[in-house]
N, C-alpha and C positions, 0 to 999 in steps of 0.2 A: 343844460336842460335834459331832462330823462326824460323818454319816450316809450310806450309799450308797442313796438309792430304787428298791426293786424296781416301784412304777409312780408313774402320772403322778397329782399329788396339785396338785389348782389350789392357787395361791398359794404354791406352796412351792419344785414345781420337776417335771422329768419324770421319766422313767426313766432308771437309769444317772449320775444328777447325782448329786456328792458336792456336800452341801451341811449348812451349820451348823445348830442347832436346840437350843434349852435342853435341857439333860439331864434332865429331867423330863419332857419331851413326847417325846423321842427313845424313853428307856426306858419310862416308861410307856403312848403312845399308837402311836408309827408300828411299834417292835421289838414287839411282843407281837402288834401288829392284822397285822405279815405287811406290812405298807409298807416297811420300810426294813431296814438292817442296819449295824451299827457298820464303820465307816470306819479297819479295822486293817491293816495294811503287809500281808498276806496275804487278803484281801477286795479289797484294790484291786488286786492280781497277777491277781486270779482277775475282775475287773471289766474289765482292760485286754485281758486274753486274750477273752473273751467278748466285748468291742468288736470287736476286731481279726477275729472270725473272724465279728461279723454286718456289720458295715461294707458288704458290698453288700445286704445284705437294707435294711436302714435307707434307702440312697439310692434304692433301687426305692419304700421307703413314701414318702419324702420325696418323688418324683417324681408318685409317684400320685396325692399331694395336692394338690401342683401344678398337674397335670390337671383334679385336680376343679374346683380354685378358676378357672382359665380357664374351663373347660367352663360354670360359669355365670357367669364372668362380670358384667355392669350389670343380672345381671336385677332386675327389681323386681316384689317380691309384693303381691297385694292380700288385705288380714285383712279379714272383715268381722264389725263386735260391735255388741252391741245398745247404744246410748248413750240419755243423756239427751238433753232437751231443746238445752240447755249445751252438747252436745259431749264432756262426759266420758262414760265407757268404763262398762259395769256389767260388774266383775270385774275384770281385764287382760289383758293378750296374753301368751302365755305360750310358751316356748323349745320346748316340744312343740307348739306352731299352725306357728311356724316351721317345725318340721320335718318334720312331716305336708305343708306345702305345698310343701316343696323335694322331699319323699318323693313329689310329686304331677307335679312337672314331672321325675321321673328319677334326682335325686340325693338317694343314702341319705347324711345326717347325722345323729347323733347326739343328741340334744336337748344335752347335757352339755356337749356342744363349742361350747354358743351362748349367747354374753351379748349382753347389749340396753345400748348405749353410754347411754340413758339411760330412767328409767322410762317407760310406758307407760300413759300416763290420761287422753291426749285423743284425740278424733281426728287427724290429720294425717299425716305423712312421718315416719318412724323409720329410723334402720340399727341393724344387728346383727353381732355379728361372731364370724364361725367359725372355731372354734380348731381345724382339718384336721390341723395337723402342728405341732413347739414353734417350726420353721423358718417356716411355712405358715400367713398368717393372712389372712382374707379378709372384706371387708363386703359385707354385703348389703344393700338397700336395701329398707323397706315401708311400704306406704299403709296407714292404718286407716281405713277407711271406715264410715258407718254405715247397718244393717240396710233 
């Protein structure tokens, strides 16, 4: 079943992407919840006119992201958590510490827009990476330090 997404749904796809999906999760979870809409000869006229007439709006967002993702750059953040003895973490680091610290040096992110390339339960050096634009993806690099 083809679907058009009215927004950006991780792991499936953005906005504006027609894309496949069992008809079972189409009609029952993304068309009813306001996510998506059936992908019929008359939906996609009214998808392609709709592109057509934001197409600079889009590459003004695409650009800004752009910006941001320079603007910071190699920066690298320092988390600090209370660990064990060991070196492991009590709790973890979490996509809102990110983002409160990036929220700290200037640049408003998202927490949503931030996955961690891999868990986080030791001390040491981490990236993470911010999902700015579907064009526009960016790593950050952080130290976890302890208390």
């Amino acid at each position: 079943m083809e679907i058009i997404l009215k927004t950006d749904i991780a792991g499936l796809g953005y906005k504006n992407d027609v894309v496949v999906v069992k008809p079972g999760y189409g009609r029952n979870y993304l068309i009813p919840q306001g996510f998506a809409m059936m992908a019929t000869p008359s939906n996609r006229k009214v998808l392609a006119e709709n592109i057509k007439q934001a197409a600079h709006k889009v590459e003004k967002i695409r650009q800004d992201a752009a910006d941001l993702a320079a603007a910071i750059g190699d920066m690298n953040l320092t988390i600090v958590a209370k660990t064990g003895d060991s070196g492991k973490i009590f709790g973890r680091v979490t996509s809102l510490q990110i983002s409160e610290m990036l929220k700290e040096k200037g640049f408003d992110v998202d927490r949503k827009k931030i996955s961690f390339d891999s868990e986080v339960k030791t001390i040491g050096d981490y990236a993470a990476t911010l999902d700015l634009h579907k064009e526009v993806k960016h790593k950050v690099t952080f130290s976890v330090v302890s208390e």
